[in-house]
C-alpha positions as CSV (number, residue, x, y, z in Angstrom):
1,X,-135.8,64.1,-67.3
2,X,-134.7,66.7,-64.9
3,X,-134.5,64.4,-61.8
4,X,-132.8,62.1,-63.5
5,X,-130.2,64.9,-64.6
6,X,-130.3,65.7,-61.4
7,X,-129.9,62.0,-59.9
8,X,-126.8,61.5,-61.9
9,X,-124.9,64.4,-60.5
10,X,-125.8,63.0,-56.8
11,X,-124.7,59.9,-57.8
12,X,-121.6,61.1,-59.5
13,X,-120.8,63.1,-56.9
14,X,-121.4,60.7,-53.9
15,X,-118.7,58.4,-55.7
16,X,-115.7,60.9,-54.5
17,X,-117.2,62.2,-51.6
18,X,-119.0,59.3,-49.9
19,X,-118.1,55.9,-49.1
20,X,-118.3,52.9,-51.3
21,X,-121.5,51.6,-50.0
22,X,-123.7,54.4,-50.1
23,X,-123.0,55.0,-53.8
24,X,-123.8,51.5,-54.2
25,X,-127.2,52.0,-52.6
26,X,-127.7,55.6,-54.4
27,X,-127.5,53.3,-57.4
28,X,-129.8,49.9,-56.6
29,X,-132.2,53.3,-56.0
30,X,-131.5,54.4,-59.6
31,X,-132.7,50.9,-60.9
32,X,-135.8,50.7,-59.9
33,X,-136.8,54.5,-59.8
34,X,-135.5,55.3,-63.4
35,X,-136.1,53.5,-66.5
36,X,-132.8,51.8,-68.5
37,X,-130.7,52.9,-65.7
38,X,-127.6,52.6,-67.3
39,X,-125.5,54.9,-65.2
40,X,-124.9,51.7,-62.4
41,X,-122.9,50.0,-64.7
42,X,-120.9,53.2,-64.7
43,X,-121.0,54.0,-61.5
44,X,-119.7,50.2,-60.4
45,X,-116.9,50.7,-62.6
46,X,-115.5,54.0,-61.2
47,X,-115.9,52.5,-57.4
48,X,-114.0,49.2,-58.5
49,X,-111.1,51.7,-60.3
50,X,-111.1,53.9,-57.2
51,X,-111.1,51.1,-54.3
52,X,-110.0,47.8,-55.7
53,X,-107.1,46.6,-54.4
54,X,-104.8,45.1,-57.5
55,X,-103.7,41.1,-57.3
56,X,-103.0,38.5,-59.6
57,X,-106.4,36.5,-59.0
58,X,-109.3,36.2,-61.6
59,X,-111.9,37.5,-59.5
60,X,-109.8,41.2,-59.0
61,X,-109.8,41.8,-62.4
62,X,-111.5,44.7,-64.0
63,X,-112.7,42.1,-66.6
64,X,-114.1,40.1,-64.7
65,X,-115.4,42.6,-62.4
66,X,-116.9,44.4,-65.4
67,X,-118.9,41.6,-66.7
68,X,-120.0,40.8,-63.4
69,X,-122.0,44.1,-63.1
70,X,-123.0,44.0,-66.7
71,X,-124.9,40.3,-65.8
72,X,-126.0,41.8,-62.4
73,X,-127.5,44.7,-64.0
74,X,-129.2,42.4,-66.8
75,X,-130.6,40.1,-64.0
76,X,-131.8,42.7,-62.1
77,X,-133.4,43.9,-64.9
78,X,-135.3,40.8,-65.8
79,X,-136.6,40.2,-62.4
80,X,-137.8,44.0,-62.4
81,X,-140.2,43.1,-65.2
82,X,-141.7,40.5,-63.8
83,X,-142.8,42.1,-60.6
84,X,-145.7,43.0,-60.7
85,X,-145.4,46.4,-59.4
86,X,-143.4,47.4,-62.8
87,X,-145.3,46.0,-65.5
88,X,-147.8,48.5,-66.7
């Protein structure tokens, strides 16, 4: 529990001090070290509110950019517990 405590306030922190990418990586790490990581959805929302450039286009929406992580996170959940690595 204490790592993961511990994790999160690396994460959180390399979203304001860092750039974009790294966080990003910091949190494809969280997924498959931690269980239910949860905190990427967050953490994919803050970058996008931080660095998104605004326009009148579907795909620059926070919508749409929201429910893009949420399906990203939920496939990459699915193929995590079906390698074979994972499954215990």
């Amino acid at each position: 529990m204490a790592k993961r405590i511990i994790f999160d306030i690396v994460l959180f922190i390399s979203v304001f001090v860092f750039p974009w990418w790294v966080s990003i990586s910091l949190a494809f790490v969280g997924i498959f070290v931690f269980k239910d990581f949860y905190e990427f959805i967050i953490t994919d929302v803050i970058i996008y509110s931080l660095f998104a450039i605004p326009g009148e286009r579907l795909i620059s929406s926070p919508i749409f950019f929201s429910l893009a992580i949420i399906i990203l996170y939920v496939i990459i959940q699915f193929i995590r517990s079906n390698i074979i690595l994972y499954k215990k």
